[in-house]
C-alpha positions in Angstrom: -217.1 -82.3 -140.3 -214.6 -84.2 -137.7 -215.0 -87.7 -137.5 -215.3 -88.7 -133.5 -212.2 -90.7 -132.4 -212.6 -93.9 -131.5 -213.0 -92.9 -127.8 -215.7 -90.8 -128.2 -217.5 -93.2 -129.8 -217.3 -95.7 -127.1 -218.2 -93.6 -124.7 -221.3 -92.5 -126.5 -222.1 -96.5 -126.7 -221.1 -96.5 -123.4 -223.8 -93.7 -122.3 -226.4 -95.7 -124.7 -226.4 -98.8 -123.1 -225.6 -98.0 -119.3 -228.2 -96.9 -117.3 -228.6 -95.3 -113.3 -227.7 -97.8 -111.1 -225.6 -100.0 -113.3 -222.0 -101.8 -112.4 -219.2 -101.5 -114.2 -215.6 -102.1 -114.6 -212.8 -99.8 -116.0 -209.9 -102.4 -116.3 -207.1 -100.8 -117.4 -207.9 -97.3 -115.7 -204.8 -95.3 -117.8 -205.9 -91.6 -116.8 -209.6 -91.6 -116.1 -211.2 -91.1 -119.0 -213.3 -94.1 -119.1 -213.8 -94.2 -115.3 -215.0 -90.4 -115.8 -217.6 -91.7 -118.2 -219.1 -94.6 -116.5 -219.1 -92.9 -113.0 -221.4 -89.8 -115.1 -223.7 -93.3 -117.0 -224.1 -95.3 -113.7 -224.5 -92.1 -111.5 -224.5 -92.2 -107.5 -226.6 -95.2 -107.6 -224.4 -97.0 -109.8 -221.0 -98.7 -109.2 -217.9 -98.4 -110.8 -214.3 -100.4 -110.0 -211.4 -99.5 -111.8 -207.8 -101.5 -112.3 -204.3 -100.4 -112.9 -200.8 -101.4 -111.8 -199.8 -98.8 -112.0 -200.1 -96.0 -109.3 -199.1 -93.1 -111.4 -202.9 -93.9 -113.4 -204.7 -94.2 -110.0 -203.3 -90.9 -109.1 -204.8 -89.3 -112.5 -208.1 -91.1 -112.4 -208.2 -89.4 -108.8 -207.7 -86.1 -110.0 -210.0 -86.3 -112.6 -212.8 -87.9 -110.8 -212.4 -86.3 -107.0 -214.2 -88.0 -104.9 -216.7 -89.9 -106.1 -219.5 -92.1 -104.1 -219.6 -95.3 -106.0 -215.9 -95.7 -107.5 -213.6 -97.7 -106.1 -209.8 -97.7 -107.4 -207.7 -100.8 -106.9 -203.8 -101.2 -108.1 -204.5 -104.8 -109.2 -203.5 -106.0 -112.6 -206.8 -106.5 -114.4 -206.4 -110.4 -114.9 -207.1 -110.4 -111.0 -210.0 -108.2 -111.0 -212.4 -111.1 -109.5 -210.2 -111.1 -106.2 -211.3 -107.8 -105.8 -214.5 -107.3 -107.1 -217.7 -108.0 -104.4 -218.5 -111.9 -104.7 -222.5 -110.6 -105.5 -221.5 -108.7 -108.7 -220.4 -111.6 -110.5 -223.1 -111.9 -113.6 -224.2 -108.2 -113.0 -222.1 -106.4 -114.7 -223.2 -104.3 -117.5 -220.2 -102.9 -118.9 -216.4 -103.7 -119.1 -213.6 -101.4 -120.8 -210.3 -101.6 -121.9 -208.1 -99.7 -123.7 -204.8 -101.7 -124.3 -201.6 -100.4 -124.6 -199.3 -98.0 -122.9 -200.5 -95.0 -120.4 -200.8 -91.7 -122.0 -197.7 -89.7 -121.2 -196.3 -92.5 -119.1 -193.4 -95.5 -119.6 -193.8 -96.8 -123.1 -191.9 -99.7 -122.0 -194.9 -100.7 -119.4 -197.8 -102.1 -121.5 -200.7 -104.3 -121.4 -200.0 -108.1 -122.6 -201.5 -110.6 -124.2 -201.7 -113.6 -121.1 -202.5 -111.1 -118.8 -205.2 -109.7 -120.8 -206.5 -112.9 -122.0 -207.0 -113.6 -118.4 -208.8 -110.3 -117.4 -211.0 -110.7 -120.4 -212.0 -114.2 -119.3 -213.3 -112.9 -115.7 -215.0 -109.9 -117.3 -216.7 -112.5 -119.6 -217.4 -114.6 -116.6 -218.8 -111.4 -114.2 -220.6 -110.0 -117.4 -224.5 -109.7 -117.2 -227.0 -111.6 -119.9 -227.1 -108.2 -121.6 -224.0 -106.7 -120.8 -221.1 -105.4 -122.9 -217.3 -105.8 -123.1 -215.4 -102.5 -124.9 -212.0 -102.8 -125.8 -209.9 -100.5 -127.3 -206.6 -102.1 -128.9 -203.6 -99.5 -129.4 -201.5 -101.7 -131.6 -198.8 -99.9 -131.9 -196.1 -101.2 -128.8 -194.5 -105.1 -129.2 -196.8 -107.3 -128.8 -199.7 -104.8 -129.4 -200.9 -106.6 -132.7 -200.6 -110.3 -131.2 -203.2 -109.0 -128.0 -205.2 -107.2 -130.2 -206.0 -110.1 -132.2 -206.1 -112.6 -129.3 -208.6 -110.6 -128.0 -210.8 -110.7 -131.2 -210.9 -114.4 -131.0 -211.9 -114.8 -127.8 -214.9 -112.4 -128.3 -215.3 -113.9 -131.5 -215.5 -117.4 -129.9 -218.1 -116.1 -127.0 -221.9 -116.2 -127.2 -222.9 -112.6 -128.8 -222.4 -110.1 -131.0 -218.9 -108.9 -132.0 -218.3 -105.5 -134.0 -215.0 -104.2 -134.8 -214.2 -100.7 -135.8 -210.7 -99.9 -137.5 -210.3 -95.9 -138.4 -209.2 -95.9 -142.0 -206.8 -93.1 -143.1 -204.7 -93.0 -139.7 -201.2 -94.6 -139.7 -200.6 -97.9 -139.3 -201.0 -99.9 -136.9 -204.2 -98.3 -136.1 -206.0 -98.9 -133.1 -209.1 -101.4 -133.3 -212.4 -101.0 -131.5 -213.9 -104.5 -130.4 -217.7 -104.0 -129.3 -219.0 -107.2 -127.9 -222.4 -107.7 -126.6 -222.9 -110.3 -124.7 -226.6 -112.8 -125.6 -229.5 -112.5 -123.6 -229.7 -116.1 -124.3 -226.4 -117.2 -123.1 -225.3 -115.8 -119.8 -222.2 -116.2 -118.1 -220.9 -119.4 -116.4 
């Protein structure tokens, strides 16, 4: 039996905890996969914004999506997603995704970083609902992929809710890391 990759599994968290009508962010939209998935959780109630700098991943997530009611696509780097999200869904959203890295069959040279991520994951922490989740998906494997990775962990480590990380075992090193963070019902966002 195949283990799932890590991708499938968060998208079948993704589909557990998302539910008609929910908002959502893909932040680093690469070539739609994640977008794909929360469009099909949120459905045409639902919203969904997605973030990339670079117009070669817009172009993709177009192709793979069509045109969808509900999405929205914005060349923005992530860190400046709240200029672009609509001032209302700050606290309401009820998922956030990243995958970190380099785009799939893109420039290897044009990756995520660590300030810039630190920053997006700070406005996805503040726009987050009571009950709403943060997934992000840490390639490791490009300079400076380690260092983000684990600046990442202790920020959501340092946040009020619950933090699970997932590292495949077997695969080649560095292997990617899976950070699931729920945010507390008890503590919502400033």
């Amino acid at each position: 039996m195949r283990t799932p990759r890590l991708v499938e599994r968060v998208h079948a968290d993704l589909r557990r905890h998302l539910r008609a009508g929910d908002l959502a962010v893909d932040a680093t939209l690469g070539n739609g996969h994640d977008a794909a998935c929360l469009v099909q959780c949120v459905g045409p109630t639902g919203r969904v914004w997605g973030f990339d700098v670079q117009e070669r991943a817009l172009s993709a997530t177009r192709e793979r999506l069509g045109d969808v009611p509900g999405f929205a696509a914005v060349q923005a780097d992530h860190a400046r997603m709240d200029e672009h999200l609509p001032k209302d869904v700050r606290g309401r959203l009820r998922a956030v995704v990243f995958n970190l890295g380099w785009l799939p069959g893109g420039d290897h040279t044009l990756t995520t970083r660590t300030a810039s991520t630190l920053a997006a994951v700070e406005v996805a922490l503040a726009w987050l609902a009571p009950d709403g989740v943060l997934s992000c998906l840490a390639y490791r494997g490009h300079p400076g992929g380690q260092q983000e990775a684990r600046a990442v962990d202790a920020r959501l480590a340092a946040s009020a809710g619950r933090l699970t990380r997932v590292a495949p075992e077997g695969t080649r090193e560095p292997a990617p890391l899976w950070l699931w963070f729920e945010r507390s019902r008890d503590h919502p966002p400033r």
